[in-house]
C-alpha positions in Angstrom: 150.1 201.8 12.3 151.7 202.6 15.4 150.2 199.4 17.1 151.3 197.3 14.4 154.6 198.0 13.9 155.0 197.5 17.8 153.4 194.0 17.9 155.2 193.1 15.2 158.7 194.4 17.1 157.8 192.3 19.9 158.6 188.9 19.6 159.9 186.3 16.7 156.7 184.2 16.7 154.6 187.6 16.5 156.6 189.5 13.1 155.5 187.1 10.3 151.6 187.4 11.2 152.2 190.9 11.9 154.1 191.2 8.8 152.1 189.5 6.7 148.8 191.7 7.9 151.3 194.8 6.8 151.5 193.5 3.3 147.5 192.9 3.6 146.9 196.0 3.9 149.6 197.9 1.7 147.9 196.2 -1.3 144.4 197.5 0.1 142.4 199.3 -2.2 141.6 202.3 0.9 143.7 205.0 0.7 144.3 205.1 4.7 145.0 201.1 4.7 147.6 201.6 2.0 149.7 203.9 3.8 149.7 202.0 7.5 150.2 198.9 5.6 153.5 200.3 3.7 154.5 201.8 7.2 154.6 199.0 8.9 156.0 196.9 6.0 159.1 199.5 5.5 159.7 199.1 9.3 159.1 195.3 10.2 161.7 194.6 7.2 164.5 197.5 8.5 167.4 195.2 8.5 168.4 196.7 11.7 165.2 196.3 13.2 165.1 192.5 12.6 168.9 191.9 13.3 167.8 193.3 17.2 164.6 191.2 17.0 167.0 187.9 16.2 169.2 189.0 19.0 166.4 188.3 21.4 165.8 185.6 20.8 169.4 184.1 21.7 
């Protein structure tokens, strides 16, 4: 989880696969996948988060 969410933080070009492997893994049918998946999806899409990721890039 913690991994994810951090890659996905990183750069522009590195949310959406990030992202998208979040959302993978929130409709997961593992208990443990679930729940890292719908961490990382409620943090890579905090409006805050991505307005400071957007801000980078400038």
């Amino acid at each position: 989880s913690w991994a994810l969410r951090q890659i996905g933080k990183r750069s522009a070009a590195l949310h959406a696969p990030a992202l998208a492997l979040a959302q993978k893994l929130a409709g997961s049918s593992d208990k443990t996948a679930r729940w890292i998946g719908r961490d990382a999806v409620k943090e890579l899409t905090d409006a805050k988060r991505l307005e400071r990721l957007t801000s980078r890039k400038s």
